[in-house]
C-alpha positions as CSV (number, residue, x, y, z in Angstrom):
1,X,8.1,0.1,-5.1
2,X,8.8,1.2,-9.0
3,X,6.1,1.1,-11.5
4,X,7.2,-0.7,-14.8
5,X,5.2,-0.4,-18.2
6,X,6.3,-2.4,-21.5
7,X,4.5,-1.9,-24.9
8,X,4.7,-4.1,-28.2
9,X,2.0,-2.1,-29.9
10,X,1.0,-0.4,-33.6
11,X,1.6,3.0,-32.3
12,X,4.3,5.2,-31.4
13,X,5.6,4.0,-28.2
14,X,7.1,6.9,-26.2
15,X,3.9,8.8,-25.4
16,X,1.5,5.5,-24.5
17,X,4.9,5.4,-22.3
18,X,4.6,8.2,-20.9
19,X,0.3,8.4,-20.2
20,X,0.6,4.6,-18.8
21,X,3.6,5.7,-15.9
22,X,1.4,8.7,-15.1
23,X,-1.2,6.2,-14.2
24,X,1.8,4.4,-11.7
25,X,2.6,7.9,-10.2
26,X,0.4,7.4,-6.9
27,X,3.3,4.5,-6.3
28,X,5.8,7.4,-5.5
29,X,8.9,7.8,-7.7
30,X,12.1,10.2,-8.1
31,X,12.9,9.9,-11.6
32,X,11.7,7.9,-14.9
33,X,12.7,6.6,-18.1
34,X,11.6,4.9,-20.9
35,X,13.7,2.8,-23.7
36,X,12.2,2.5,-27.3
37,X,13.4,0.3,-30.1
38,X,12.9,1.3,-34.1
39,X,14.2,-0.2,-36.9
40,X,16.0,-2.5,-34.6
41,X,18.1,0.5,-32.9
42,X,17.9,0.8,-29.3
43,X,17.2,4.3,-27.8
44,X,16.7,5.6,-24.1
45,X,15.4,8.8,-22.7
46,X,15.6,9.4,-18.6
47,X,15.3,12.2,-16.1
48,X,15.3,13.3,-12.5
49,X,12.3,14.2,-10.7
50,X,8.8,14.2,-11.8
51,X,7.7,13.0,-15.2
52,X,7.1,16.4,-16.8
53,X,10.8,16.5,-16.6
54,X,10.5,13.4,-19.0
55,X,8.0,14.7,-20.7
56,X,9.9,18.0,-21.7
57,X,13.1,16.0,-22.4
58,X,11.0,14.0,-24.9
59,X,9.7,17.1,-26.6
60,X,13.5,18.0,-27.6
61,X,15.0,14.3,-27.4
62,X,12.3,12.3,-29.4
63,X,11.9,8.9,-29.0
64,X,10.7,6.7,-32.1
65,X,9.4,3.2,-32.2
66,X,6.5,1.4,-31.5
67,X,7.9,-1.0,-29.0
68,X,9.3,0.3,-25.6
69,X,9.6,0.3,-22.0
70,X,9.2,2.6,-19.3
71,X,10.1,3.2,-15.6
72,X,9.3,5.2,-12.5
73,X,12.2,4.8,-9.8
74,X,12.1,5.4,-6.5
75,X,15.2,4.5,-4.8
76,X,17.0,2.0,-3.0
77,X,20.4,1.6,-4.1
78,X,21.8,4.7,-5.2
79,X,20.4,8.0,-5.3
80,X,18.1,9.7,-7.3
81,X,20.3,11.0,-10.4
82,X,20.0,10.0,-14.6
83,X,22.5,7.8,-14.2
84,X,20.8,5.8,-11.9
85,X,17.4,6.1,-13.2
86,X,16.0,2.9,-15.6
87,X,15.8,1.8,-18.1
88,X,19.3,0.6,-17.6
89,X,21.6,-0.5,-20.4
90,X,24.5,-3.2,-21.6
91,X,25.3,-3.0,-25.1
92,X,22.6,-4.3,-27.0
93,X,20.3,-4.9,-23.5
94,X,17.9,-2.5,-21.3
95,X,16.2,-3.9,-18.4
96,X,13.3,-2.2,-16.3
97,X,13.4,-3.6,-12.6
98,X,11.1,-3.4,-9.6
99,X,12.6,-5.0,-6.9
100,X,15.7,-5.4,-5.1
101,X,18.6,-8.1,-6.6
102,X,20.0,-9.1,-3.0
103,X,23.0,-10.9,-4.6
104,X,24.3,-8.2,-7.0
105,X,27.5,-7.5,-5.3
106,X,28.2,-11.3,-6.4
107,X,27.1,-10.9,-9.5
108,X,29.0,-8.2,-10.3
109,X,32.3,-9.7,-9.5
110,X,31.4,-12.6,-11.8
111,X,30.8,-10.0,-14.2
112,X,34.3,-7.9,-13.7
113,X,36.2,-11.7,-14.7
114,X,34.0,-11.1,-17.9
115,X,35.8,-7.5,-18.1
116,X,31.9,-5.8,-17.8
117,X,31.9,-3.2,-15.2
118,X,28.7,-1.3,-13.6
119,X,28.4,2.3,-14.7
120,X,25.6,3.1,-12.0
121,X,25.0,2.4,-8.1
122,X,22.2,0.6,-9.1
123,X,21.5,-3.2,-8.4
124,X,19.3,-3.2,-11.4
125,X,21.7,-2.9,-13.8
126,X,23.4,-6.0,-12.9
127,X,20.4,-7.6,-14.9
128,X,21.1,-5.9,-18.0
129,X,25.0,-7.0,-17.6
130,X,24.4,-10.2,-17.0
131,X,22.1,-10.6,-19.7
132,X,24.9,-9.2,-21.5
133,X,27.6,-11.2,-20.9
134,X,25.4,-14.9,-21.9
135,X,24.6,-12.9,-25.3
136,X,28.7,-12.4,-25.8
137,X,28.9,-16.1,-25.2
138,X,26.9,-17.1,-28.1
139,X,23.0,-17.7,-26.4
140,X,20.0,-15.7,-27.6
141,X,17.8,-13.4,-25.8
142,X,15.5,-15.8,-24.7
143,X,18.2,-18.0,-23.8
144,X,20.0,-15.6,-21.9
145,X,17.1,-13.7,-20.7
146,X,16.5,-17.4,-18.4
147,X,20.1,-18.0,-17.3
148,X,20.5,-14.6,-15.8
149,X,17.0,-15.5,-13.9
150,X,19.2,-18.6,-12.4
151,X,21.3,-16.1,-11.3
152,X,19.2,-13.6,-9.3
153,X,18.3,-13.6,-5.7
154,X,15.6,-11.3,-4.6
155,X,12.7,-9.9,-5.7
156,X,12.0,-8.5,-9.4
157,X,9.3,-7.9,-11.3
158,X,11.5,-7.4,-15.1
159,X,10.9,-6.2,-18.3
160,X,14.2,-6.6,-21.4
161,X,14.0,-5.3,-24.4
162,X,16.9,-6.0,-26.8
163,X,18.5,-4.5,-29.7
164,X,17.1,-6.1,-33.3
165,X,14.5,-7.2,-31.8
166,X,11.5,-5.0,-32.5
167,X,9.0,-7.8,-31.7
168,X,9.9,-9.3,-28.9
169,X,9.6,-8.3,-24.8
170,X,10.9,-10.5,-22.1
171,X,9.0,-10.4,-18.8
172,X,9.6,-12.0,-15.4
173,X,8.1,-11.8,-11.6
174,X,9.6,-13.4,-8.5
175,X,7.7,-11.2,-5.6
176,X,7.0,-7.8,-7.3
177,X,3.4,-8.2,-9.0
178,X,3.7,-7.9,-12.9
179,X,1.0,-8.3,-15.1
180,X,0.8,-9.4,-19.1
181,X,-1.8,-7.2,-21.1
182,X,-3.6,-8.4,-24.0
183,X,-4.6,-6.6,-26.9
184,X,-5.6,-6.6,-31.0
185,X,-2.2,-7.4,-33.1
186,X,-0.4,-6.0,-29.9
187,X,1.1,-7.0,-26.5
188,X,1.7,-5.1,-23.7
189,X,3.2,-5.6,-19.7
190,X,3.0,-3.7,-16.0
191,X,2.9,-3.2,-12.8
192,X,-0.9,-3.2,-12.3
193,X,-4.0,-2.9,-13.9
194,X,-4.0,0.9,-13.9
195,X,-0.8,0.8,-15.9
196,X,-2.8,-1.2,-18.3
197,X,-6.3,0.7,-18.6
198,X,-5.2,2.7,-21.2
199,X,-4.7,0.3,-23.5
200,X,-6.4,-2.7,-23.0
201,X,-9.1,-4.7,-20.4
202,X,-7.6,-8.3,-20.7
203,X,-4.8,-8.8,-18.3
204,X,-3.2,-12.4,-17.3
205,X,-0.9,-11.8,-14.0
206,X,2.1,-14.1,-13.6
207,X,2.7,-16.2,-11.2
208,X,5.8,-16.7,-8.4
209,X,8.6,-17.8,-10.4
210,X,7.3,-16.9,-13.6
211,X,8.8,-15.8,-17.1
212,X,7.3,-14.7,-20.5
213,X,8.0,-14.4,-24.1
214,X,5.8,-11.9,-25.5
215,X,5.5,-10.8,-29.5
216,X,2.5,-9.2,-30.8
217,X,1.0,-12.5,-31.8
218,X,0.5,-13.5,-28.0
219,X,2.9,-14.5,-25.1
220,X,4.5,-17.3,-23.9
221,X,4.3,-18.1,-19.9
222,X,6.7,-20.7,-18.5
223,X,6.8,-21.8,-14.5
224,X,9.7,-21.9,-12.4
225,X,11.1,-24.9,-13.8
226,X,10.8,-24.0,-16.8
227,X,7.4,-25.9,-18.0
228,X,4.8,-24.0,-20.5
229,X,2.5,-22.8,-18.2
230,X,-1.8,-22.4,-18.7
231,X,-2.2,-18.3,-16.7
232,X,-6.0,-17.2,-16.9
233,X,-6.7,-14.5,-18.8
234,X,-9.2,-12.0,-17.0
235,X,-11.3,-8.7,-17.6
236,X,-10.3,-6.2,-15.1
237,X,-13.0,-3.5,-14.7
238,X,-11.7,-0.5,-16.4
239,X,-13.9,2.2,-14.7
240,X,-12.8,1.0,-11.5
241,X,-8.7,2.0,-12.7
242,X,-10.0,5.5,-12.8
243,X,-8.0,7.8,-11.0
244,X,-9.0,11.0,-11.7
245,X,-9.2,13.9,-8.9
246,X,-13.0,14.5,-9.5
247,X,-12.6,18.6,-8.8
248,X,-10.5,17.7,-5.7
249,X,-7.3,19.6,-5.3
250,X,-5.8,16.2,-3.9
251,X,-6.6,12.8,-4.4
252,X,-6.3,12.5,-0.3
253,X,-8.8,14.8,0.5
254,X,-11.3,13.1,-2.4
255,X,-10.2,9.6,-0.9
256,X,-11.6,11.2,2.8
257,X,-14.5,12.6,1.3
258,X,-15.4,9.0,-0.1
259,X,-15.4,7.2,3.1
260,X,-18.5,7.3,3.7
261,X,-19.6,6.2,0.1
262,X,-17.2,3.5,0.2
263,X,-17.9,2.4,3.7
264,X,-21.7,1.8,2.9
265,X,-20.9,-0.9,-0.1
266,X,-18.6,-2.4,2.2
267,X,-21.5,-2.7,4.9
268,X,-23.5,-3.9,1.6
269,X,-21.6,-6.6,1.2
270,X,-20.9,-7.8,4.4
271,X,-23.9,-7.1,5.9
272,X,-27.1,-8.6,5.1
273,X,-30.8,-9.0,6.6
274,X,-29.6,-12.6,7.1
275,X,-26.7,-11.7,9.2
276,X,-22.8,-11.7,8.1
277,X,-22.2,-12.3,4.4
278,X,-18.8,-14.1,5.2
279,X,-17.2,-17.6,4.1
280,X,-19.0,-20.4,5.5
281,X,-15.4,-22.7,6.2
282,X,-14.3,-19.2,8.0
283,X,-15.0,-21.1,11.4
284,X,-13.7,-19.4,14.6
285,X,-15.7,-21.8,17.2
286,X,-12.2,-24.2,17.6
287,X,-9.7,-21.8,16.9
288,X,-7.1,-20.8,19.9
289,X,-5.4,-17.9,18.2
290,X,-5.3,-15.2,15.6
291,X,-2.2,-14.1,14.1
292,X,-2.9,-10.4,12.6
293,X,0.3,-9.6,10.2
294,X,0.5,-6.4,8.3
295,X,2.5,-3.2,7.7
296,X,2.3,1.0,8.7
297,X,-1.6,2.0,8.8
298,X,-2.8,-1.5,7.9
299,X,-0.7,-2.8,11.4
300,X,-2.7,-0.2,13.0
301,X,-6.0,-1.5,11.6
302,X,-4.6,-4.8,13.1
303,X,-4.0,-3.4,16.2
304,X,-7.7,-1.6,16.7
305,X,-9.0,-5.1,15.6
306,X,-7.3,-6.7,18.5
307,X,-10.2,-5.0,20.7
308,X,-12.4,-6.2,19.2
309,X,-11.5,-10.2,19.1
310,X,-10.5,-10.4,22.7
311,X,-13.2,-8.3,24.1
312,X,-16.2,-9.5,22.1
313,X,-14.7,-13.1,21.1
314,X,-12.4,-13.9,24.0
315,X,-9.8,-15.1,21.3
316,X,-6.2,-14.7,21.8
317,X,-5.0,-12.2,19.1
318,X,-1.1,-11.9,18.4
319,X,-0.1,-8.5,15.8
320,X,3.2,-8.6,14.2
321,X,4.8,-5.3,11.7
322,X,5.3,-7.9,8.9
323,X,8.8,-7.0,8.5
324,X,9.8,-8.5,11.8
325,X,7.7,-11.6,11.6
326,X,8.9,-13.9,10.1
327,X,12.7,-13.0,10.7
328,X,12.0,-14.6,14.8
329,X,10.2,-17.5,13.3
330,X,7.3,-17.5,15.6
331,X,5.6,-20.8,16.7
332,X,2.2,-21.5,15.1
333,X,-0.4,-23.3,16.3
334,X,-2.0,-25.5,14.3
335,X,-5.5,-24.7,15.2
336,X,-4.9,-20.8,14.4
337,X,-5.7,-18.6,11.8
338,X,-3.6,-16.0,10.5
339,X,-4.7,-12.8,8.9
340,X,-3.1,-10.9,6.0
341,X,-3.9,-7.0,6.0
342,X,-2.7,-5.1,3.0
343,X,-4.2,-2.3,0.9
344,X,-2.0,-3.4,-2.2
345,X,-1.7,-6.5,-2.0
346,X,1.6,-6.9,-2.9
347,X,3.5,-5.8,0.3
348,X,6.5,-7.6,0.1
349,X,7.2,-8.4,3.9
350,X,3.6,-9.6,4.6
351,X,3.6,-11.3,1.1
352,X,6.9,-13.2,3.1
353,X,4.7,-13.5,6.0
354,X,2.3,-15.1,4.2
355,X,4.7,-17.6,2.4
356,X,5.9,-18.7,6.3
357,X,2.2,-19.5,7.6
358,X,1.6,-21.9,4.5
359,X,1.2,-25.4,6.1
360,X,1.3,-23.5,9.8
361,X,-2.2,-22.6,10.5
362,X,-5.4,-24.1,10.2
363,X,-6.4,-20.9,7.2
364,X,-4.3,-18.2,5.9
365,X,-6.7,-15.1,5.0
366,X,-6.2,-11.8,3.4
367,X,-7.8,-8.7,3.7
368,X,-6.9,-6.7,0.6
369,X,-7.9,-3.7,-1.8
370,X,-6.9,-5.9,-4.3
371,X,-8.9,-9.5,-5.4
372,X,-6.5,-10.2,-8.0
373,X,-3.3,-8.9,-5.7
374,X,-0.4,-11.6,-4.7
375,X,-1.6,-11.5,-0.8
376,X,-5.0,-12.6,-2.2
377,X,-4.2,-15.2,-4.5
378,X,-1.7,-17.0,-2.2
379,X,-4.1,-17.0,0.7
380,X,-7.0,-19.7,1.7
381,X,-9.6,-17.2,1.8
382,X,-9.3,-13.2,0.7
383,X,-12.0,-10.7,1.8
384,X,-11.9,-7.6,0.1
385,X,-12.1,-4.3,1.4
386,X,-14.3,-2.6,-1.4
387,X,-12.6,1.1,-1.0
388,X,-11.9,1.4,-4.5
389,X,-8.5,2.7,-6.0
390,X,-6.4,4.6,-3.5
391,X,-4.0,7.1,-4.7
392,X,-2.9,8.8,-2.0
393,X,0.3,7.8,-0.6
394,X,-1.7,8.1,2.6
395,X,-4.0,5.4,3.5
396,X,-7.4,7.1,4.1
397,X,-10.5,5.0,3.2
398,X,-8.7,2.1,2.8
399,X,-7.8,1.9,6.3
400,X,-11.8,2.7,7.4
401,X,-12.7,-0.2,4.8
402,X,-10.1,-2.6,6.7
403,X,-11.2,-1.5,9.8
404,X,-15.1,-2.5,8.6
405,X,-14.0,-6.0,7.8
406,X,-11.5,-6.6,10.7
407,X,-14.7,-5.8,12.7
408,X,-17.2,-8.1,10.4
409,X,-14.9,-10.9,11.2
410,X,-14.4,-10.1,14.6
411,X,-18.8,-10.1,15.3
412,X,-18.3,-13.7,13.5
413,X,-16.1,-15.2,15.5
414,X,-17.9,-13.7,18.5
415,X,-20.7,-15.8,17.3
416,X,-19.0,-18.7,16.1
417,X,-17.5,-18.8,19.8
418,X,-20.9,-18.5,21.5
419,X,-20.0,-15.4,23.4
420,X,-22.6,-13.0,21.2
421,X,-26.2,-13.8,21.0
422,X,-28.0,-13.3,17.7
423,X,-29.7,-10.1,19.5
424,X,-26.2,-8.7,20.4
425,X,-25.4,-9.7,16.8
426,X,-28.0,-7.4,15.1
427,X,-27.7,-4.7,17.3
428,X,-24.0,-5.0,16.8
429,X,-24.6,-4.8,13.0
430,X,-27.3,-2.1,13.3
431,X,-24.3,0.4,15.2
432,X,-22.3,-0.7,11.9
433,X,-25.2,0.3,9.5
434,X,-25.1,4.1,11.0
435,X,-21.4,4.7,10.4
436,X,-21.3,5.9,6.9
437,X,-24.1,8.9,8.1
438,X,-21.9,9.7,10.7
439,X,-18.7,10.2,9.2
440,X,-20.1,12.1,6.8
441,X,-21.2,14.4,9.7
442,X,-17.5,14.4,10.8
443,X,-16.5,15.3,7.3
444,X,-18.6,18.6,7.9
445,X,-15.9,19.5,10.3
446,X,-13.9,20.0,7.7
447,X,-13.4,23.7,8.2
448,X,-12.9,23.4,11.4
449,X,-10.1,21.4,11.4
450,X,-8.4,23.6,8.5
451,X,-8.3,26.2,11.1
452,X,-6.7,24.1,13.6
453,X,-4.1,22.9,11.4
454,X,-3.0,26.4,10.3
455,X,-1.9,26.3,14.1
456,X,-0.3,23.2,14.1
457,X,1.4,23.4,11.1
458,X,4.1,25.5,12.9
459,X,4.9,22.9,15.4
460,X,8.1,21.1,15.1
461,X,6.6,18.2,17.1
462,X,3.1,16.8,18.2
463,X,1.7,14.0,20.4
464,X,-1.3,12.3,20.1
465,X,-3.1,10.3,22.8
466,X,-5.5,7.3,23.1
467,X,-7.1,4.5,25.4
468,X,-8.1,1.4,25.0
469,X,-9.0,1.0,21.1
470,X,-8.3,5.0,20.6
471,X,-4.3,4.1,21.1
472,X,-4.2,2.1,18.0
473,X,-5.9,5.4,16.2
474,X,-3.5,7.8,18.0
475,X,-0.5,5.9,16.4
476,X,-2.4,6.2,13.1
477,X,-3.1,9.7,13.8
478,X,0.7,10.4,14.2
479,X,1.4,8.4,11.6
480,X,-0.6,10.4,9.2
481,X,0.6,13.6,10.1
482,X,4.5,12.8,9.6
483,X,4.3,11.4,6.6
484,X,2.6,14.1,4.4
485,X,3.6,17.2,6.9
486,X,7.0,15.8,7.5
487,X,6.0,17.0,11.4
488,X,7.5,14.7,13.6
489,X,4.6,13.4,15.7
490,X,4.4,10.6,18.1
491,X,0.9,8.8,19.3
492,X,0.9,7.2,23.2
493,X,-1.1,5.0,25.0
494,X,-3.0,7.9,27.4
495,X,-2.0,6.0,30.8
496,X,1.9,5.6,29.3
497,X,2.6,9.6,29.3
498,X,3.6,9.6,32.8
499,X,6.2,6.5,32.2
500,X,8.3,8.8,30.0
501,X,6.7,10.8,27.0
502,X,5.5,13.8,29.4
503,X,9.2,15.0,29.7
504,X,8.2,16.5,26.4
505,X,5.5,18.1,27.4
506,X,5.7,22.2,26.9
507,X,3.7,25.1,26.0
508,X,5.3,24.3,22.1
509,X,4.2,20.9,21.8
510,X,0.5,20.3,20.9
511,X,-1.5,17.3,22.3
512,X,-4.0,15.7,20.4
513,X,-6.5,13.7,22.8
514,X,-9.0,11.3,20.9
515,X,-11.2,10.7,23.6
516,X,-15.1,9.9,22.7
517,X,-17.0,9.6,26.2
518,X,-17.0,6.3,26.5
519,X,-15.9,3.7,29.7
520,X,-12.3,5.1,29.6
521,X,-13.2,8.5,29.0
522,X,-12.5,9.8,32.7
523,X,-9.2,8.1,32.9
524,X,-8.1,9.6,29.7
525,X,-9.5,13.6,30.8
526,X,-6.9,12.8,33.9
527,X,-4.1,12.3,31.7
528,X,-5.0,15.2,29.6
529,X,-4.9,17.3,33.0
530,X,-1.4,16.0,33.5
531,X,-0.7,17.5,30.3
532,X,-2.2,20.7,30.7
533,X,-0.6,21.6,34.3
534,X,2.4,21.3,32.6
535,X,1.4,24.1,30.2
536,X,0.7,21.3,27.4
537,X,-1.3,22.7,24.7
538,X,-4.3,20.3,24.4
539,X,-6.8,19.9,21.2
540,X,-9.5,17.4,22.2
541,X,-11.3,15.4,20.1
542,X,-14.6,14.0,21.8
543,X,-18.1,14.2,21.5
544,X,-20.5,17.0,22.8
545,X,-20.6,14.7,26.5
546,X,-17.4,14.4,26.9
547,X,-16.5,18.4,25.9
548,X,-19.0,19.2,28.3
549,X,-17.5,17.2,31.0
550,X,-13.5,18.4,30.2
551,X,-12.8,21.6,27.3
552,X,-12.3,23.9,30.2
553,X,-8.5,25.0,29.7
554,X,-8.2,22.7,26.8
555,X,-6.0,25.0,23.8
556,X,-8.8,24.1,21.3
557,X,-11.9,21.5,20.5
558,X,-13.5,19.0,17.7
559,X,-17.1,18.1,19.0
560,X,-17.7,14.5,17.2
561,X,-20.7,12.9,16.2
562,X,-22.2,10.4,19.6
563,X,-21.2,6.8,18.0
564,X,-21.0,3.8,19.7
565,X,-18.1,2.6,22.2
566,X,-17.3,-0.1,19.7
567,X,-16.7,1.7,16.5
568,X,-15.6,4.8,17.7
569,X,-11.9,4.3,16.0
570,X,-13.7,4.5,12.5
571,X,-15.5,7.6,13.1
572,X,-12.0,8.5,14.9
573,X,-10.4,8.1,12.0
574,X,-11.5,11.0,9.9
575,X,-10.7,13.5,11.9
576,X,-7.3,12.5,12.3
577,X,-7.0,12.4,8.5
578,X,-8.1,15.8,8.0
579,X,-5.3,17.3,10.9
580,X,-2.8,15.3,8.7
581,X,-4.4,16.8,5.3
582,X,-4.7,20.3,6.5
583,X,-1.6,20.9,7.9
584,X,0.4,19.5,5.2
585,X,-1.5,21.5,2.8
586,X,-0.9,24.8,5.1
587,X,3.2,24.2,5.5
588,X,2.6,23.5,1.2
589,X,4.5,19.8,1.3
590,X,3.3,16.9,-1.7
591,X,0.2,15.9,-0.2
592,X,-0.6,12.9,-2.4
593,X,3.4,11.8,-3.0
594,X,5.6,12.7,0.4
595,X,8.7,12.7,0.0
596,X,10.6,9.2,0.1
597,X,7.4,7.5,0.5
598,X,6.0,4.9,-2.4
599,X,2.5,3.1,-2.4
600,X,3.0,0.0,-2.9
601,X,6.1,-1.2,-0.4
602,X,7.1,-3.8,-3.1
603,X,10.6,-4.6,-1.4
604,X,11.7,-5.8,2.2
């Protein structure tokens, strides 16, 4: 959930530092640091809060050298203060650490017989102490660099530098994603490619297990066990690590505004005149279940997807919150698939997921942002989503792009099944082809629902409803709206209020009501009236039949674009983005990094 940068380059260090964690801010973060060495001295600088605060600290504290690491934290054990913050240091030792060391409270009372006590709450530092304590006993930093990996349990993605040593870097991955960067005379390490784009386009990603000895001549990459191991080197695609805001005043609202842009080369790719552009060994005809495995907005992708399988495929479909999954140790069935959603690609619980189906199911596939991600190496088949690089803490196209291929797969296995004909397959795809024009048509409601918001902004909390596959977008809905407004907001299945949720029903609590007029529409409008004759103030979302048929009395109205029945969550979707945009941006909260929140969930 940190991002980590390392540099062994020709330049000074500290401000390539500083430009490469800007690039890792989207992960969220509460303070940074970075750790130089020159002349074979070893030198830290760290701070609290965002990395101007580094960044002016720098200014009076300079940093030299041309090799260095850097850090963005956000926290897990202990809180956000500069003596937790990374790099962390043990005599002539600093570590950077993504991850979480599960066994540290072990560790360090191995480490008090040695007479080396913690000066932090952090876990991390037990990796610069233990690395420590094997140089005090004679070994090297290579050498003691490996035995402290014996030692760890958990997962870490690690970067040492060590004192003396102003040519060597020491890297190491076991769950959190790290990547080796390769460049002319110099060497560099991080999170992700967009930590890297600055400085160079050839990037070789370790492996599970692996560890690397890197000088500015090259790198050395050794397995698990130990063995020299042959990692690809590849050419990432350096225009598409751009982040930049593109006149937007967040990257959220510029990640809406490119749904529809995004949407249509995911149709591109997916759809052709031919029919479905997916793998041919993706077979669904002999399949007796789906598994659907995935975290926050990407579960909720999962669970709209669920529709869809069952109703158009008649296939069993089983969603789990990764985090849960494989803790219960679920039966499998051979003949099943299961399916990986993840915008990163690097989750850590549905990475752990993913690790438990291996040798369970018949094909283990992922449905990522990322090609090159963990999720999508480790898995049988991976399917990417095609949304581009998403900044925003808050999933926006990425979940419309997930939605787009959850649905592609589910029209195939319709097929593959024998319960869609290839005229219910076209027409199926042609209601897909329309989608990008109308959500940019939604996105023209823009102003509409700014004015809205400045309502709800002053609500403490706020409910959303949804039938049928409109529930799934109501939880996304409220799940949008607390986590950049810091509202608290539930979403409900429509036919549910009445077992419970509608004893908080007042004239205080808005009621959002995604309801397009579709089979379910009229059972939904009578569980808005429930609301409403209990002085529930109602915003409903529907298109111009359904607000004919039921805005009398309603508090205030979205007309949406006619789509059809089918796809109606991800036209759906983009109005309930722009409630969550708008009212954060009215009650003036961090749109694009929410408080406690990170990107990229890379621990459990």
């Amino acid at each position: 959930m940190c991002g980590i940068v390392g540099i062994l380059g020709n330049h000074e260090a500290a401000p390539i530092l500083v430009e490469s964690l800007k690039k890792l801010e989207y992960r969220g973060y509460d303070s940074a640091g970075i750790a130089t060495v020159s002349n074979g001295r070893l030198d830290r600088r760290r701070a609290v809060g965002k990395l101007v605060n580094l960044s002016d600290l720098l200014v009076h504290e300079p940093l030299a050298g041309k090799t260095g690491i850097g850090h963005i934290r956000w926290a897990t054990h202990g809180a956000a203060t500069t003596g937790n913050a990374h790099p962390h240091r043990s005599g002539p030792v600093t570590v950077v650490h993504n991850g979480i060391i599960e066994n540290y409270r072990e560790l360090r009372a191995e480490l008090a017989e040695a007479g080396l006590l913690p000066e932090t709450e952090t876990d991390s530092e037990t990796v610069a102490l233990m690395t420590r304590m094997y140089m005090d006993r004679g070994l090297d930093p290579h050498e003691a660099a490996v035995a402290t990996l014996k030692k760890l349990d958990g997962a870490f993605a690690l970067l040492w530098l060590f004192e003396g040593e102003d040519d060597l870097m020491i890297a190491a991955r076991k769950g959190a994603p790290l990547a080796i960067g390769h460049g002319e005379g110099e060497m560099f390490a991080g999170s992700d490619a967009i930590a890297l784009a600055p400085m160079t386009d050839r990037i070789t990603y370790l492996e599970q297990g692996d560890y690397a000895f890197i000088t500015r001549a090259g790198v050395e990459i050794f397995d698990e066990a130990g063995r020299l191991a042959n990692r690809d080197e590849q050419r990432i695609d350096l225009g598409a690590t751009q982040v930049e805001k593109g006149g937007y005043k967040h990257f959220m609202a510029k990640e809406i505004a490119e749904q529809p842009a995004v949407l249509g080369d995911a149709l591109q790719h997916y759809l052709t005149d031919d029919g479905l552009n997916l793998p041919s060994d993706l077979d669904f005809s002999n399949i007796s279940r789906l598994t659907l495995v995935a975290c926050g907005t990407a579960f909720y992708a999962c669970s709209v997807a669920k529709y869809w399988f069952e109703s158009l495929a008649r296939l069993p479909v089983e969603i789990d919150v990764a985090s849960e999954f494989r803790y219960r140790e679920p039966p499998l069935p051979t003949d099943s698939y299961a399916i990986f959603v993840s915008q990163s690609g690097e989750t850590a619980d549905t990475l752990a997921a993913l690790r438990y189906c291996h040798e369970k199911v018949a094909k283990t596939v992922a449905v990522v942002n990322v090609p090159s991600s963990s999720i999508a190496r480790e898995s049988d088949i991976a399917l990417p989503i095609l949304a581009g690089v998403e900044v925003g803490v808050a999933s926006t196209k990425a979940f419309t792009c997930q939605l787009l291929v959850l649905a592609s797969l589910a029209l195939k296995a319709a097929r593959d099944r024998g319960h869609m004909t290839e005229a219910e397959l076209k027409q199926h795809m042609e209601e897909l082809r329309i989608l990008p024009g109308l959500l940019t048509r939604a996105l023209d409601l823009d102003e509409t629902l700014n004015i809205v918001s400045n309502d709800l902004s002053e609500a403490r909390d706020v409910l959303f409803l949804g039938r049928g596959a409109m529930y799934p977008l109501a939880l996304e809905g409220a799940l949008k709206l607390k986590e950049i407004s810091y509202i608290h907001a539930e979403g409900y299945a429509s036919g549910e209020l009445k077992h419970g949720p509608i004893a908080l029903i007042d004239s205080h609590t808005p009621v959002i009501v995604f309801a397009p007029h579709d089979p379910l529409f009229d059972k939904t409008v009578s569980n808005m009236q429930e609301v409403m004759a209990r002085g529930g103030k109602v915003l409903l979302v529907s298109d111009r039949k359904g607000l004919e048929i039921a805005s009398e009395g309603v508090w205030q109205t979205v007309q949406m674009p006619e789509v059809p029945d089918l796809f109606a969550p991800i036209l759906y979707a983009v109005p309930a983005q722009l409630i969550a945009y708008h009212t954060a941006v009215a009650k003036g909260t961090d749109v694009d990094q929410p408080r406690n929140l990170a990107k990229s969930v890379t621990v459990e």
